[in-house]
C-alpha positions as CSV (number, residue, x, y, z in Angstrom):
1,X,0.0,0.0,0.0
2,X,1.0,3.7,-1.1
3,X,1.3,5.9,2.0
4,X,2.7,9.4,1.9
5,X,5.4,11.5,4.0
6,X,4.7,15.5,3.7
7,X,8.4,16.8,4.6
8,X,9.8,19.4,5.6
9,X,10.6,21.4,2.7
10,X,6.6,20.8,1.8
11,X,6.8,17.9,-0.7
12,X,4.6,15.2,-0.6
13,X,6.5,11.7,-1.0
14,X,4.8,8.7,-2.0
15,X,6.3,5.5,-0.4
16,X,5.7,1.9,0.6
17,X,7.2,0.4,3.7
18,X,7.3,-2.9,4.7
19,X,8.0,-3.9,8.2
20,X,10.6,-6.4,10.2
21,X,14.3,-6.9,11.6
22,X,16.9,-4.7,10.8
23,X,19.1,-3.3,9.4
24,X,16.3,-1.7,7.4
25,X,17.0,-1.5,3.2
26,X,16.6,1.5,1.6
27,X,15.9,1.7,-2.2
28,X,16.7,4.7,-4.0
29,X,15.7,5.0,-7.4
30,X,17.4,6.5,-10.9
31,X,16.9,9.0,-12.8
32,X,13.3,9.7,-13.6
33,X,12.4,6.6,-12.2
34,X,10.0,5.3,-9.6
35,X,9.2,2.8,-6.5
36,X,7.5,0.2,-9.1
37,X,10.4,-0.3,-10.9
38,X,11.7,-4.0,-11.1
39,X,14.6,-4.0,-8.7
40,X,12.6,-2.2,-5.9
41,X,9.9,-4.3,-6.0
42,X,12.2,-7.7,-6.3
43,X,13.4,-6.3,-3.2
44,X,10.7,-5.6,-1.5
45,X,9.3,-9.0,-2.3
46,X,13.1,-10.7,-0.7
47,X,12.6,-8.6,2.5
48,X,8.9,-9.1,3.0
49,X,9.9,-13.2,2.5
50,X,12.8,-12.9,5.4
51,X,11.0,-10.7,7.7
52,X,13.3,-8.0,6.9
53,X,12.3,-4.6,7.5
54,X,12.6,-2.1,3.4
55,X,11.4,1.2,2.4
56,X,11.1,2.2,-1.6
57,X,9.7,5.9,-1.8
58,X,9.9,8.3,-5.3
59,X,11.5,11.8,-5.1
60,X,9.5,15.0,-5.7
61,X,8.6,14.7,-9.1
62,X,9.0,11.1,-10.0
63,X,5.9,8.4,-9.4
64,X,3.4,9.6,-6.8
65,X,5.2,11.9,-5.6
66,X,4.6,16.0,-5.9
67,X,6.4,18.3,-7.7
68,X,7.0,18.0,-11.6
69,X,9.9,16.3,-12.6
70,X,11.6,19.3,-14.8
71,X,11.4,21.5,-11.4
72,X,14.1,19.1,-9.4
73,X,17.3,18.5,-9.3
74,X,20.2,16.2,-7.0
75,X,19.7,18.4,-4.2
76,X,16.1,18.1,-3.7
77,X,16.2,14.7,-4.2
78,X,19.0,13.9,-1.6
79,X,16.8,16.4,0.7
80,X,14.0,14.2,0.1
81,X,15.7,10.9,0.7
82,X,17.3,11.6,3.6
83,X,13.7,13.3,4.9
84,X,12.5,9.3,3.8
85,X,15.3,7.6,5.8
86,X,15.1,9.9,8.7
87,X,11.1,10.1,9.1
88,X,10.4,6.3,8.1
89,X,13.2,4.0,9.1
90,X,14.3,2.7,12.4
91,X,17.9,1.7,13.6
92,X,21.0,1.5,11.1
93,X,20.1,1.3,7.6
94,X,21.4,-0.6,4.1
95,X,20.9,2.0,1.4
96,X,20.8,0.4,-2.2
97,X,21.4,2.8,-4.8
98,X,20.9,2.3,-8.5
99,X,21.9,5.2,-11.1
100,X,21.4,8.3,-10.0
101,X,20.0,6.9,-6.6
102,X,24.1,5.4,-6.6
103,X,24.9,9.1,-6.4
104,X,22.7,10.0,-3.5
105,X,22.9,7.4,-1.2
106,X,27.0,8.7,-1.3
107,X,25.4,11.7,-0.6
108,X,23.6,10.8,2.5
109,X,26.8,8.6,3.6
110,X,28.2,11.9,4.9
111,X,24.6,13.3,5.6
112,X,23.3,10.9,7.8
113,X,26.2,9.1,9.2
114,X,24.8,7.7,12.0
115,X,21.7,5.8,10.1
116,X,23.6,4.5,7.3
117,X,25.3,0.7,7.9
118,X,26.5,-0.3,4.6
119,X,25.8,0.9,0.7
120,X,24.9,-1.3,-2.4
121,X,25.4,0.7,-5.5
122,X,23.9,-0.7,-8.5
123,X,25.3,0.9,-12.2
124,X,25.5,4.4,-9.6
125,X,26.0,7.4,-11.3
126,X,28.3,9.6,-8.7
127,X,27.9,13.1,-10.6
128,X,26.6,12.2,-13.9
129,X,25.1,15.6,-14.2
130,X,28.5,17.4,-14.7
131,X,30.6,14.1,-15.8
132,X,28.3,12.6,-17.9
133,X,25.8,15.3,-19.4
134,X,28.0,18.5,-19.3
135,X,31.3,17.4,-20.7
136,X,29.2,15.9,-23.2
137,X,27.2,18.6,-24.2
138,X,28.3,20.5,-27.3
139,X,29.0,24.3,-27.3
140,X,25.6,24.7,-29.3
141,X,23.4,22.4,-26.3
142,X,25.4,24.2,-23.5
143,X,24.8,27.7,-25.0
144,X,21.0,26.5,-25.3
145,X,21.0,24.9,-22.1
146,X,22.3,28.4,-20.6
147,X,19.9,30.7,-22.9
148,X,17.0,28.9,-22.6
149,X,17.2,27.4,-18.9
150,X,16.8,23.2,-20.8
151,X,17.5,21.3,-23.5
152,X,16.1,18.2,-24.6
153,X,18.0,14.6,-24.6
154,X,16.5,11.2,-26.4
155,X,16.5,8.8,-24.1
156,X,15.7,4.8,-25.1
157,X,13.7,4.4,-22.0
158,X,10.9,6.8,-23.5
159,X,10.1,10.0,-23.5
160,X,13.0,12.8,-24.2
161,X,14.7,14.0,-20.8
162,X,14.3,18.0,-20.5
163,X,17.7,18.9,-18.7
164,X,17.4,22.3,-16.8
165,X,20.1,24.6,-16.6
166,X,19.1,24.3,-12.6
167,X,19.8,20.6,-12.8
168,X,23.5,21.3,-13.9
169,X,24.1,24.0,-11.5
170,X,23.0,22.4,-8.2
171,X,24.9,19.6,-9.3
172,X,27.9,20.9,-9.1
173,X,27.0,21.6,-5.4
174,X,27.0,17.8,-4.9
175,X,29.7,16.6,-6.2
176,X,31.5,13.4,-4.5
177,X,34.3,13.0,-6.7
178,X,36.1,16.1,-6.5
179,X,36.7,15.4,-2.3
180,X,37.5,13.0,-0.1
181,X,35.0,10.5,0.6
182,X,35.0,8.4,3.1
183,X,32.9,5.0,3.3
184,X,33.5,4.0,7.0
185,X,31.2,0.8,6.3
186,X,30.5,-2.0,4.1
187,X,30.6,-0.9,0.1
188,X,29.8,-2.9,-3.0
189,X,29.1,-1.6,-6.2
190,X,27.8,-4.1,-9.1
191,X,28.1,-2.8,-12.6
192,X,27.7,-4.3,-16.0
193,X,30.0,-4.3,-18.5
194,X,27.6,-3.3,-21.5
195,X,26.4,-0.6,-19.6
196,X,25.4,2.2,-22.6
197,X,24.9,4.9,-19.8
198,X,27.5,4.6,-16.9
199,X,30.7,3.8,-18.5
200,X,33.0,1.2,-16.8
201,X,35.7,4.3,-15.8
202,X,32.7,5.5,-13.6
203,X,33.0,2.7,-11.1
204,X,36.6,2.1,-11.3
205,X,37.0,5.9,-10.2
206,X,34.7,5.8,-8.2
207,X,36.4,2.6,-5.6
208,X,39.8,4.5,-6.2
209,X,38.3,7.8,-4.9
210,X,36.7,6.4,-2.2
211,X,38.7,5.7,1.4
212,X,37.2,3.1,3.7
213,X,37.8,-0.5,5.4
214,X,35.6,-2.5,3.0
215,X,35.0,-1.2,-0.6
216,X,34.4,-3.6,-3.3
217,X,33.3,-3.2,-7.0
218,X,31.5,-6.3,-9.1
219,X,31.8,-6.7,-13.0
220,X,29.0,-8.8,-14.6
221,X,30.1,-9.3,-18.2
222,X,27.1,-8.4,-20.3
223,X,24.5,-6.7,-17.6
224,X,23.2,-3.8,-19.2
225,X,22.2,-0.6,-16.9
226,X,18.9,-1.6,-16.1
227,X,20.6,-4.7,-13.8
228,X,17.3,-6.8,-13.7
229,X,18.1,-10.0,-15.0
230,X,17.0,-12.9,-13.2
231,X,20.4,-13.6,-12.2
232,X,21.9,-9.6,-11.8
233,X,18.3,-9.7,-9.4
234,X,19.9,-12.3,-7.2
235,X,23.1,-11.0,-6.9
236,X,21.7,-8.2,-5.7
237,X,20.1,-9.8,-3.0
238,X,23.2,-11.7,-2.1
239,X,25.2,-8.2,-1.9
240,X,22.7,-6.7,0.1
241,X,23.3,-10.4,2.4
242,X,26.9,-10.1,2.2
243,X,26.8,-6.1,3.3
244,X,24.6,-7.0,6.5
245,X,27.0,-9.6,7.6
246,X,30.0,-7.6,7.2
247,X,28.2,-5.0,9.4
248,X,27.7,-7.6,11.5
249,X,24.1,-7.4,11.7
């Protein structure tokens, strides 16, 4: 069942919540995603079967949620995910990020450093908006982007995604790549090799960057970004297993 959390910046976030043990897992979605996506609710399903306690919510903008999606941009959606974890979850938590969500839950590793126990990053995207869409912008789309306040990129997943000039900019507030960043807990990060939007460098950047006891990065020869093959499904699982014993929960 939908329920919704009004936070405190006055956004109305749609999530579902199922209850048991802990640590609690966290799902935090991609880019212009939502909660009903396959991976959140293959997780949902695994937790609900081992009486573990998960949350999956949608970011201003995205699903259920308020707010349209052009408005947004990696701030608000880190304010609203850490609003989720904070408001709805109990005890030390397991965030599992995919894409974009990848990004933030690095985000709310410094943020909330008392709630999170471990991460699971799934194809994550740590500053995609100025690594990825930026430096690949031409000078014609970045002098549109600037003049006009968006642009408009195909995307294979449907719709074209409008990219706001306010998207870019706050971006560059979030960065995690540019400073140290420390993962004092367990880390994986799973990420296919035929991955047409987060290029392998991403990750391998990423577990250099990154200081901490307990970082690892998994390579599935021929997973694709989306990461829900019957088999990329359970190996999720089995990280998200594998990151609650190493906390030693």
């Amino acid at each position: 069942m939908t329920d919704f959390l009004e936070t405190g910046a006055g956004r109305r976030l749609a999530y579902a919540k199922t209850r048991g043990q802990g640590p609690g897992v966290v799902f935090l979605g991609g880019f212009n995603s939502d909660m009903e996506g396959t991976k959140a609710l293959f997780l949902e399903d695994w937790a609900r079967r081992r009486g573990r306690a998960f949350l999956r919510f949608d970011y201003s903008g995205h699903g259920q949620s308020s707010g349209a999606f052009t408005e947004g941009c990696i701030g608000d959606w880190a304010d609203d995910a850490a609003a989720a974890v904070s408001a709805l979850t109990e005890g030390p938590q397991i965030l599992v990020g995919s894409s974009m969500g990848g990004w933030i839950s690095l985000i709310l590793a410094t943020r909330l450093k008392e709630k999170i126990c471990g991460i699971v990053g799934i194809a994550a995207a740590p500053d995609f908006t100025e690594d990825g869409m930026w430096a690949g912008f031409s000078p014609e789309q970045r002098a549109e982007l600037m003049e006009k306040g968006q642009i408009a990129l195909p995307s294979e997943y449907g719709e074209p995604y409008i990219i706001t000039r306010r998207l870019i900019e706050d971006g560059r507030n979030h960065l995690v790549l540019r400073k140290p960043l420390l993962l004092p807990f367990p880390a994986r990060f799973l990420q296919g090799t035929e991955d047409a939007d987060v290029a392998l460098s991403v990750p391998l950047r990423l577990i250099e960057h990154a200081s901490g006891p307990d970082i690892r990065l998994t390579l599935v020869k021929g997973a694709d970004h989306r990461f829900s093959s019957p088999d990329c499904l359970e190996l999720i699982a089995q990280t998200v297993e594998e990151v609650s014993a190493a906390a030693g929960r």
